[in-house]
C-alpha positions as CSV (number, residue, x, y, z in Angstrom):
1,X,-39.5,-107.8,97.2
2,X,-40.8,-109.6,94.5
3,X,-41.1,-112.9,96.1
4,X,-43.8,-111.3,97.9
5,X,-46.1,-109.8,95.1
6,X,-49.0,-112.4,94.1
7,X,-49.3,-113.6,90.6
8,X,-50.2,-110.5,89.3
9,X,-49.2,-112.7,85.9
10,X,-52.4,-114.7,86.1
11,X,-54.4,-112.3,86.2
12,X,-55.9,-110.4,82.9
13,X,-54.7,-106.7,82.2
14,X,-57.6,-104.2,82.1
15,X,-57.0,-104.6,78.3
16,X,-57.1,-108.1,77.9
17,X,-60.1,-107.9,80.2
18,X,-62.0,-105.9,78.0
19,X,-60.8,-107.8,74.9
20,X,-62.7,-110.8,76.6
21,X,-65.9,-108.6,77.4
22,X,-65.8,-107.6,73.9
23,X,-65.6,-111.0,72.6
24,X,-68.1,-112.2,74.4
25,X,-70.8,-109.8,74.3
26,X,-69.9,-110.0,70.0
27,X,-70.7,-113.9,70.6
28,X,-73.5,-113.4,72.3
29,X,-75.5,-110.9,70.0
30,X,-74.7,-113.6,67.0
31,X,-76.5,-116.2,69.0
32,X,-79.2,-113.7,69.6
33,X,-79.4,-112.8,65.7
34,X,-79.5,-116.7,64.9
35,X,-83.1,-117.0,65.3
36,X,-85.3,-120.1,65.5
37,X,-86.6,-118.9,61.9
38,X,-82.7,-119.2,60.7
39,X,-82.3,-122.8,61.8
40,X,-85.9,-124.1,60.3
41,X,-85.2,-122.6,56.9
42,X,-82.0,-124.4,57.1
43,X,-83.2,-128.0,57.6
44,X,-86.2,-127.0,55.5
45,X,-83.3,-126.4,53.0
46,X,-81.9,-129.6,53.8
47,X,-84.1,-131.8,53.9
48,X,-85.9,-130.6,50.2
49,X,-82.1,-131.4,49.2
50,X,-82.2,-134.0,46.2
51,X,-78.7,-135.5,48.0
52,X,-80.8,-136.6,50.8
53,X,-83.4,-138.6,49.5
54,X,-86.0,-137.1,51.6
55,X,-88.2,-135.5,49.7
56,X,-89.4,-138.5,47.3
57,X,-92.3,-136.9,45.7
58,X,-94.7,-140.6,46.7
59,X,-93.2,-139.4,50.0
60,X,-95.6,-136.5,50.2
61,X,-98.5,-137.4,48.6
62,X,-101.2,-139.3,50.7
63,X,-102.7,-143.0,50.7
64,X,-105.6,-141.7,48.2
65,X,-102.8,-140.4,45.8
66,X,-100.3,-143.1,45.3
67,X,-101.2,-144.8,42.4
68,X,-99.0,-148.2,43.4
69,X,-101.2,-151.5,44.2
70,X,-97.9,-152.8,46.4
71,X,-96.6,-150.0,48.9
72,X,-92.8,-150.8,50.0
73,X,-91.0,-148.4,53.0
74,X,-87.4,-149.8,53.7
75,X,-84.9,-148.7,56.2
76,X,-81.5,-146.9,55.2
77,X,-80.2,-148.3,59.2
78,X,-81.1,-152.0,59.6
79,X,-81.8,-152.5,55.9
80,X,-85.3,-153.8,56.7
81,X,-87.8,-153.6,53.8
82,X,-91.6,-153.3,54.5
83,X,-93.9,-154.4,51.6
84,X,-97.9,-153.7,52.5
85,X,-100.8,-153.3,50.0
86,X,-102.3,-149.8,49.6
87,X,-105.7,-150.6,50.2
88,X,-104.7,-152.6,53.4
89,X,-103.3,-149.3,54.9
90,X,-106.5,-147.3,53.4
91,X,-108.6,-149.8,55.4
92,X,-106.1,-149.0,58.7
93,X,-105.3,-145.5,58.6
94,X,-107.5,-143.8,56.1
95,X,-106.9,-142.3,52.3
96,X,-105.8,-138.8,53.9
97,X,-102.9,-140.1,55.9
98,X,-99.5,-138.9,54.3
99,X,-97.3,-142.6,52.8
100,X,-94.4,-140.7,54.5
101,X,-95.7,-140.8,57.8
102,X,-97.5,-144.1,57.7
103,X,-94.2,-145.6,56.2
104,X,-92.5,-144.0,59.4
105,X,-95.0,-146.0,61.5
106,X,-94.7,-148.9,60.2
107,X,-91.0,-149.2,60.2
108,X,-91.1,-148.2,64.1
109,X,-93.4,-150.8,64.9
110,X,-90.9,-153.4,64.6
111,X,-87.9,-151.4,65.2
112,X,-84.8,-153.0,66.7
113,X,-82.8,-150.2,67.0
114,X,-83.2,-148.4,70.2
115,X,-80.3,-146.5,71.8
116,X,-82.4,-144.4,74.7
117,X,-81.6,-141.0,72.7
118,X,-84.6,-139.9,71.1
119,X,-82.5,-138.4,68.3
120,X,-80.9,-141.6,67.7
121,X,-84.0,-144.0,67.5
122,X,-86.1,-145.5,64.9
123,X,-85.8,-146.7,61.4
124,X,-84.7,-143.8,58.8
125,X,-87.4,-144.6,55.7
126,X,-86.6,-145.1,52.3
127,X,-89.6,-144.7,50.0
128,X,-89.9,-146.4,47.0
């Protein structure tokens, strides 16, 4: 007789069924409660993180504002250092333009590094 039961031992109890219904439905309210706010205050916290080297303060302020003749951007990937002179990048992308974005540009200009992930590619700027 009990050659011919199936395998009733693969198959969950009613209490190990809703042990697994609990589980899940606790997993999914967290991802629910882990908002889109959550995750940018987190990268906000981040990236303001002094370990980074992120937030340079010449990093935030614009073309107008740096006070350097010689502007240098360099690469923390391929170690490539661009050197330009401030009023050369007033003359091509204006006085309001943030250095940390026009240092960004000018290091993916000549970028090498391209894997096809758009996470992955680029130059990650060093500002000096």
């Amino acid at each position: 007789m009990a050659g011919r039961r199936c395998a009733e031992w693969r198959f969950p109890t009613p209490k190990q069924a809703k042990a697994e219904e609990t589980a899940r439905r606790l997993a999914e309210n967290q991802r629910r409660r882990v908002s889109v706010d959550d995750e940018d205050a987190w990268w906000d916290a981040v990236l303001r993180d002094p370990r980074g080297g992120t937030d340079r303060p010449a990093a935030r302020l614009t073309l107008g504002e740096v006070q350097a003749k010689e502007l240098t951007v360099s690469c923390q990937r391929c170690q490539r250092v661009v050197r330009e002179y401030r009023r050369d990048l007033i003359a091509r992308w204006g006085a309001d333009a943030l250095w940390r974005d026009v240092g960004q540009r000018l290091l993916n200009e000549r970028c090498e590094i391209r894997t096809g992930r758009h996470e992955e590619n680029g130059c990650w700027p060093d500002f000096r």
